[in-house]
C-alpha positions in Angstrom: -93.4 34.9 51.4 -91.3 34.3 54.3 -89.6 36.8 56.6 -86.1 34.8 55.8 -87.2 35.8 52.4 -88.0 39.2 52.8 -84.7 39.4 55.1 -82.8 38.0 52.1 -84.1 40.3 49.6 -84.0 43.6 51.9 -80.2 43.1 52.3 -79.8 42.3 48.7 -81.5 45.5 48.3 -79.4 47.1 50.2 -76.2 45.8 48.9 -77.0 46.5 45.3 -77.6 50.1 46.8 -74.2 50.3 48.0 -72.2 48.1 45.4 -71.6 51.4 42.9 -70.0 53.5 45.8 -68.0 50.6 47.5 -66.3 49.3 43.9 -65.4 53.0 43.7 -64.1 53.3 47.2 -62.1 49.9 46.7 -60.5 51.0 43.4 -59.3 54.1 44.9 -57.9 52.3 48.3 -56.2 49.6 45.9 -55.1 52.0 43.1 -51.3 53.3 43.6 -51.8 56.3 41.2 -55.7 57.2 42.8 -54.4 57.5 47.0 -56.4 60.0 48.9 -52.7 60.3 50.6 -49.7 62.0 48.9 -46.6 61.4 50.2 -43.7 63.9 48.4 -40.8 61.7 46.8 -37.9 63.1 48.4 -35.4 61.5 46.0 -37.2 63.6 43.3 -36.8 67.1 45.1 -34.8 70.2 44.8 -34.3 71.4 48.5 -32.5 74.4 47.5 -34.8 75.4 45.3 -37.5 74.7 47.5 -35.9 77.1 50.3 -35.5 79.9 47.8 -39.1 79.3 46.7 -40.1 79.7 49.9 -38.5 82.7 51.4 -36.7 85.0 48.8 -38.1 83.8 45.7 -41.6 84.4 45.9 -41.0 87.7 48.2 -39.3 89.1 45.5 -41.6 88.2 43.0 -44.7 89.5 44.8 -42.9 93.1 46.0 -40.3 93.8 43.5 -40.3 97.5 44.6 -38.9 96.6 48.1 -36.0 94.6 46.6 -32.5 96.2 46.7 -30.4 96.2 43.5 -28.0 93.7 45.2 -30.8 91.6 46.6 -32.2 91.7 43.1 -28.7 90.7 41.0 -28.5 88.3 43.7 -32.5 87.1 42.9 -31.4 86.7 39.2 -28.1 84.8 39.9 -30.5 82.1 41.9 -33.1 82.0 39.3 -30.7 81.3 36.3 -29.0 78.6 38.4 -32.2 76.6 39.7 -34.5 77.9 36.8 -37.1 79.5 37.9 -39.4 78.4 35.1 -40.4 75.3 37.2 -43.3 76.1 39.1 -43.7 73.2 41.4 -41.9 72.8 44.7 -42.8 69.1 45.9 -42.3 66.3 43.8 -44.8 63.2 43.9 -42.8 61.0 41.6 -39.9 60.3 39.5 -39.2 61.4 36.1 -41.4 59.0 33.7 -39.6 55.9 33.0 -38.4 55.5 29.1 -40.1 54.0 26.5 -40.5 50.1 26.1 -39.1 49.1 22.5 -41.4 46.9 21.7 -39.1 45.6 18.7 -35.4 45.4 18.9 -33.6 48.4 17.4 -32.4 46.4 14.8 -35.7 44.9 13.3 -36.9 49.1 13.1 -33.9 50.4 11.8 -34.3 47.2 9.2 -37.9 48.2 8.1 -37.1 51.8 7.8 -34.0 51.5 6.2 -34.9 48.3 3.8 -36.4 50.4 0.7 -39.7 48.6 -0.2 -39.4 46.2 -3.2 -41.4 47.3 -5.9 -43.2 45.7 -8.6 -41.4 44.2 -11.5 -41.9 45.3 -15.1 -42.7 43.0 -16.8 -42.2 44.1 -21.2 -45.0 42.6 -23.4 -43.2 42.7 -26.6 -39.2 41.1 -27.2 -36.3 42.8 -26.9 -34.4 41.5 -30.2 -35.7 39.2 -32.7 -33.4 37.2 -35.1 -34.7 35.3 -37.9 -34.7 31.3 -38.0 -34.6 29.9 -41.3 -35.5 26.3 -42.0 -35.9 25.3 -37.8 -37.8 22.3 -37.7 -41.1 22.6 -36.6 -41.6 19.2 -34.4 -43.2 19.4 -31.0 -41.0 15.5 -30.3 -38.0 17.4 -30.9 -35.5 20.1 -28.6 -33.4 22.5 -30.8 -32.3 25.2 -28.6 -30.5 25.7 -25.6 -28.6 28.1 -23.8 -25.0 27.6 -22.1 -23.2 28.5 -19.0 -21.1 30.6 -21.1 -23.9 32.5 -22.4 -23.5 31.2 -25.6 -26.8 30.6 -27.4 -27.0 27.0 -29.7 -30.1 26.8 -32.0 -30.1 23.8 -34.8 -31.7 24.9 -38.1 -32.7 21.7 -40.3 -28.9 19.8 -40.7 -26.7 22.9 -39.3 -25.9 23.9 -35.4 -25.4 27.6 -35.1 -23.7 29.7 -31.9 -25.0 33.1 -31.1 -23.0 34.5 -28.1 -25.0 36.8 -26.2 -21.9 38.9 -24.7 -21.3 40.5 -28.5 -24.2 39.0 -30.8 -21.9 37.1 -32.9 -22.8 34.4 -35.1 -21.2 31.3 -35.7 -21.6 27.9 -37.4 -20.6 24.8 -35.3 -21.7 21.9 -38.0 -23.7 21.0 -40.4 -24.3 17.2 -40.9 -25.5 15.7 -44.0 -28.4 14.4 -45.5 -27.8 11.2 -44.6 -27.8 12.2 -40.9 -29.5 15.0 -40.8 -31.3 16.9 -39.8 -30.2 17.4 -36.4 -33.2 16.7 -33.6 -31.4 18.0 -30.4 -29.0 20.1 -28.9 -27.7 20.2 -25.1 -24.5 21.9 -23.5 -22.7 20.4 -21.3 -22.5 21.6 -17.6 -19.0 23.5 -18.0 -20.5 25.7 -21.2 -18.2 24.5 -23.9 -18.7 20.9 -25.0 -21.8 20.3 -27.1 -24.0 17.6 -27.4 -25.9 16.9 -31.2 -28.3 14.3 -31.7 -29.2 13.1 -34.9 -31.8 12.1 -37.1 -29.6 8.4 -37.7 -29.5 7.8 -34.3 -26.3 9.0 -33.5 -24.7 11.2 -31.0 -22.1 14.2 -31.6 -20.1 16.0 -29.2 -18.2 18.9 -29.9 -15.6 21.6 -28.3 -17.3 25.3 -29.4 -13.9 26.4 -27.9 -12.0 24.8 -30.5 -14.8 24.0 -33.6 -13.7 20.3 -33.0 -15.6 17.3 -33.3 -14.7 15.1 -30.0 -16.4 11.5 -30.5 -19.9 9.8 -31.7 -22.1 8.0 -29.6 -23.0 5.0 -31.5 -25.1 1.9 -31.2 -27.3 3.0 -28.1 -31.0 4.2 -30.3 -32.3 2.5 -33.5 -34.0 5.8 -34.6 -33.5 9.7 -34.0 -32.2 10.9 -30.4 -34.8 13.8 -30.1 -33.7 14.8 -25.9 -30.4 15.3 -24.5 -29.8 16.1 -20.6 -26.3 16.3 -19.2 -26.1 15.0 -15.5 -22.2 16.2 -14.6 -19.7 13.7 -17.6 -23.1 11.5 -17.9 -25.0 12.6 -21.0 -28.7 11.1 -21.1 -29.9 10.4 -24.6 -34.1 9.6 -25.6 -34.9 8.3 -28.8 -37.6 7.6 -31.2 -37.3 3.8 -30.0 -38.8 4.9 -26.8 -35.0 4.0 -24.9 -33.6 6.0 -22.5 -29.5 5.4 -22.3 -27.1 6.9 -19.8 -24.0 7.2 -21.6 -20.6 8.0 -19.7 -18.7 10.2 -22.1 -15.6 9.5 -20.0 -15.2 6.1 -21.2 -14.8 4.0 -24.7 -18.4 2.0 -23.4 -20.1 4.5 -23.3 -23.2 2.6 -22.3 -24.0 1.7 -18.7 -27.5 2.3 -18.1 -30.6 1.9 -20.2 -34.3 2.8 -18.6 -36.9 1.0 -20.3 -40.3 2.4 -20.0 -41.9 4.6 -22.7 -43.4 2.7 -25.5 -43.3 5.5 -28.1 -40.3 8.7 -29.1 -39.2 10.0 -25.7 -39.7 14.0 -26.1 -38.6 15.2 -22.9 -35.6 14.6 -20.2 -34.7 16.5 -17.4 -32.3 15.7 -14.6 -32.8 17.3 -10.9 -30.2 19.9 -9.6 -28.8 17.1 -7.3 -28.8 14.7 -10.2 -30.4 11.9 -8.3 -33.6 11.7 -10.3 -34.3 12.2 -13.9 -37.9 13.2 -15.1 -38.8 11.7 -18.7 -41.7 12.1 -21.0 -43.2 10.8 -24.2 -45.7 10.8 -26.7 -47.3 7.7 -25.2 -48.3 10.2 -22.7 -46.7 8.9 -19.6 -44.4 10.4 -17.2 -41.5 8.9 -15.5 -39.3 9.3 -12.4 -35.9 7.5 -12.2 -34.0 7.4 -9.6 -30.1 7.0 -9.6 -30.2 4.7 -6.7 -31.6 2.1 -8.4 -29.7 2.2 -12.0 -28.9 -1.3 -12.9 -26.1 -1.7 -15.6 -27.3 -5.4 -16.2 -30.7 -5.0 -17.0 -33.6 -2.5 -17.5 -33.5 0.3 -14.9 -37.3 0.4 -12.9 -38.7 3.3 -12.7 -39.3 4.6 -9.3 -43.0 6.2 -9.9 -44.8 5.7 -13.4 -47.5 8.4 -13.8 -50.4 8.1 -16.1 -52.3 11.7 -15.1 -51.5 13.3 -18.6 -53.5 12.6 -21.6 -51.4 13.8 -24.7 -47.8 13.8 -25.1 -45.4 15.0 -22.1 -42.6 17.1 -23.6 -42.8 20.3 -21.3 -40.5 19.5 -17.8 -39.1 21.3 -15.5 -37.4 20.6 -11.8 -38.1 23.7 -9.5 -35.2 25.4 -8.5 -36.1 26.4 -4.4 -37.8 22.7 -4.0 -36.3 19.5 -4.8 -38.7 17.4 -5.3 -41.1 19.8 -7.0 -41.5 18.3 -10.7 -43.6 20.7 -13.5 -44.7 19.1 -16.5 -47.1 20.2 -19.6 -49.1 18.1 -21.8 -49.3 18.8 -25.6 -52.4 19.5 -27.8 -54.9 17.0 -26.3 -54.5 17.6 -22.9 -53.3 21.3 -22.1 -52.7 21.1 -18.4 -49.8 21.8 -16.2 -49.2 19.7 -13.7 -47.5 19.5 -10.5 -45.6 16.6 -8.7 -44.2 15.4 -5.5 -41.2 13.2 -7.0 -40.6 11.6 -3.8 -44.1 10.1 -3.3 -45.4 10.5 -6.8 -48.2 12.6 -6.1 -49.7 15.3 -8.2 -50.3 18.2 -6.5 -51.8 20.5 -8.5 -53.4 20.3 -12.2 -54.1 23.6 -14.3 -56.2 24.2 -17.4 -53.9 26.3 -19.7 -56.4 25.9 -22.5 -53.9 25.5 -25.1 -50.7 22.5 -26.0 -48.1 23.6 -23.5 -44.6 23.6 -25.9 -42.1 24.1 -22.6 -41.5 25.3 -19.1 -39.3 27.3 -17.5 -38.7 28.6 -13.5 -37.6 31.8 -12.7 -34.9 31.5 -10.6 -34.9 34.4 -8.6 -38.9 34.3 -8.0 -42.0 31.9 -7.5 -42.8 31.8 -10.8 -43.2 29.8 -14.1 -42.9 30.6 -17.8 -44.8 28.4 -20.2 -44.7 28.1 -23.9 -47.6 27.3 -26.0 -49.5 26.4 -29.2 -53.0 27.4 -31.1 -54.4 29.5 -30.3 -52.5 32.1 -29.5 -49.2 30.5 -29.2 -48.0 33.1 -26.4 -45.6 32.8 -23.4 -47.8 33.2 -19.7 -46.1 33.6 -16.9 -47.5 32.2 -13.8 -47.2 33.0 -10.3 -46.7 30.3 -8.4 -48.2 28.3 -6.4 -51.4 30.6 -6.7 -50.9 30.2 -10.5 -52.2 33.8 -11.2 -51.7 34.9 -14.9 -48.6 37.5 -14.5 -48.4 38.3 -17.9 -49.0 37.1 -21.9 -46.5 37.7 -24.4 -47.1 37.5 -27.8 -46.0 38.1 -31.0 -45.3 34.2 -32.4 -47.0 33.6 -34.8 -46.9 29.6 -34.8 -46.3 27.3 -31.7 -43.3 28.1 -29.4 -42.1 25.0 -29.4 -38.4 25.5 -27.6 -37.8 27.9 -24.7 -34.2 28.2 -23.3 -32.8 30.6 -20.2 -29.8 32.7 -19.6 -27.1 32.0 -17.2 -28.1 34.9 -14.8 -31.9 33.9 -15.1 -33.8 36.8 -16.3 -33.3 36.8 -20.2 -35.6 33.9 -22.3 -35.0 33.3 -25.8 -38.4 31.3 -27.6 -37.7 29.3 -31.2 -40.8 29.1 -33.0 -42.5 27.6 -36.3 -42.6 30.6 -37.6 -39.2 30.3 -37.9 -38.4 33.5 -35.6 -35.7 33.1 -32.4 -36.7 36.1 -29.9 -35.3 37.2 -26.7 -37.7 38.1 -23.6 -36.8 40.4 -20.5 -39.5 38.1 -18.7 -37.8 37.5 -15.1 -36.1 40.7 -14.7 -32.8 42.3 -14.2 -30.1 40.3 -12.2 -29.1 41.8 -8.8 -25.4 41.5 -9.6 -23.5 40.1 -13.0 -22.3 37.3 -12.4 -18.2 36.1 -14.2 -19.1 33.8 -17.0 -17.4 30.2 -15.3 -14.3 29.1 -17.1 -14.6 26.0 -19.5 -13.2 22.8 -17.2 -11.6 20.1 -20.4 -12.0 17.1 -17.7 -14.4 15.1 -17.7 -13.8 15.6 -21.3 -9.5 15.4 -21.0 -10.0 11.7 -22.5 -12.6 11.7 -24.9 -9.6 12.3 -28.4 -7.9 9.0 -27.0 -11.2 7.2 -27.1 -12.4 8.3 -30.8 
């Protein structure tokens, strides 16, 4: 080894001796709160008390005895005026500085005051239960629904009967005969008070509840029975057995101005989205459609704007998500059991699930992430799904056959089910509403018209 080397490694010796004591050394020069200096703040000092401290104060503390009674009243009066129960007569620094709020006082007092949500209740059994007699048990076919007015329409082989839900009257609306009958959907209109009725002839009904007064019939649009209704503002979409989809204007005396032509067997479900630019249809030849109202054509055949072919049994079970636009749920019946998710802008399914049983209908709750679905054998329940996780929330049974027609209150939270085994029966499923809500008064137009155009 060389003597550079030994040199080198001496001094490294050496440095590593000394590193421990100069880092300490360094950290106290560079520290502010660690000087081997103190310096009194003299911005944070009591000069008069530091006098008395000095001189009378601690004389009189250390030889009472020798203290006058004036000197000592006097002692007193000093003491209560610059306390005497501080002990220190230099001051090094200021009074702490105050607390940092990390958060802004309104985010704390928010998640103090906010009381925290708790979990929902969710009852496994119905609230009321009415009997049903003679529904139709057909899985092609929609024969309940539930108006803005809260009024409650449920057709029962050729008859269309009101239940209001604000007293739990019962009323009859019609009854068609045999040569129409029996009636294969019911729809209210948007304003809660006109009625559409499709019928097993192929014809259309629409009636005031208000008034127990037939308005007009659709005519000439199907061949065979209109089994789905949707309203889309005064344009009432009808589906038939023919596999036709018609927009009829039910402001006019032609009522037909557009016809979709896409399903080769019974269309069994219609939905139109909140902004009532697209309209979601199913059928039994398993195929789901998306229309757009951009590209309606009054002189021929509509396209559709995305043609999906994902399901493998019929597609009656549809429903548009209420907090995303373009969010599109649908269910497939007995052969296929699956739920099934879309993007209606690009036609791309999102999300399949197994249910594991025909799905009969789908609703959103429209206060939470969740879904409702209706179902067949086996245990023809209601589950309730949280979404998008789809979690089982809940089962409800008590059906005994299929629930083939699920319909939703106004505020949301109640859901009546219409089953085969010819029971109707209210769920508390989504809740209780935050606040009641005023029923919205019936609005005659776009219906002003239609007794001029009988």
């Amino acid at each position: 080894m060389d003597a550079g080397s030994v040199n080198s490694s001496s001094s490294m010796s050496k440095t590593q001796s000394r590193c421990p004591l100069q880092e300490q050394f360094l950290q106290r020069k560079t520290s502010r709160e660690n000087l081997d200096r103190f310096i009194p703040n003299r911005s944070a000092m009591d000069f008069d008390y530091a006098h008395y401290m000095l001189t009378e104060g601690r004389k009189g503390k250390e030889n009472p005895v020798s203290s006058s009674p004036s000197r000592e009243a006097y002692r007193k009066h000093l003491a209560e005026t610059f306390n005497m129960n501080r002990g220190r007569i230099l001051a090094f620094k200021n009074k702490p500085p105050a607390p940092v709020e990390i958060f802004p006082r309104e985010f704390s007092s928010v998640s103090q005051d906010k009381p925290v949500k708790s979990r929902r209740h969710i009852p496994q059994s119905s609230e009321r239960t009415l009997d049903a007699p003679d529904l139709v048990d057909d899985y092609y076919l929609n024969l309940l629904d539930w108006g803005s007015c809260n009024v409650l329409a449920i057709a029962l082989a050729n008859t269309v009967y009101l239940w209001d839900a604000t007293d739990g009257s019962t009323s009859e609306l019609v009854t068609v005969d045999d040569e129409s009958g029996p009636v294969t959907s019911v729809s209210w209109a948007p304003d809660g008070r006109h009625i559409a009725i499709g019928l097993n002839n192929s014809e259309v009904q629409l009636w005031d509840s208000a008034s127990n007064r037939q308005l007009r019939t659709l005519k000439g649009g199907h061949r065979l029975r209109v089994g789905s209704l949707a309203w889309n503002n005064h344009m009432l979409t009808t589906g038939g057995m023919d596999g036709r989809i018609i927009n009829n204007d039910v402001r006019v005396r032609s009522h037909i101005v557009e016809t979709y032509r896409g399903h080769e067997q019974e269309v069994c479900g219609l939905k139109w989205s909140a902004s009532g630019q697209q309209l979601a249809s199913g059928g039994n030849d398993n195929l789901l459609h998306i229309w757009d109202r951009s590209m309606a054509s009054s002189n021929s055949a509509t396209q559709w704007l995305h043609r999906l072919e994902d399901h493998t049994s019929a597609v009656k079970a549809l429903a548009w998500c209420p907090f995303q636009s373009n969010l599109l749920a649908s269910g497939g019946g007995g052969g296929d059991r699956s739920i099934k998710f879309w993007n209606t802008h690009t036609g791309a399914c999102l999300n399949s699930v197994d249910t594991g049983s025909q799905v009969c209908a789908l609703l959103w709750n429209k206060n939470e992430r969740e879904l409702l679905s209706s179902h067949g054998f086996t245990q023809n329940q209601l589950t309730l799904w949280k979404y998008p996780s789809m979690v089982k929330m809940a089962e409800l049974t008590g059906h005994t056959s299929r629930v083939l027609y699920l319909a939703q209150s106004p505020d949301g939270c109640t859901v009546a089910s219409a089953a085969g085994d010819e029971t109707l029966r209210f769920w508390n499923v989504f809740g209780v509403p935050e606040a009641a809500k005023p029923a919205p008064k019936a609005n005659p137009e776009p219906f002003a018209h239609l007794n001029r155009i009988r």
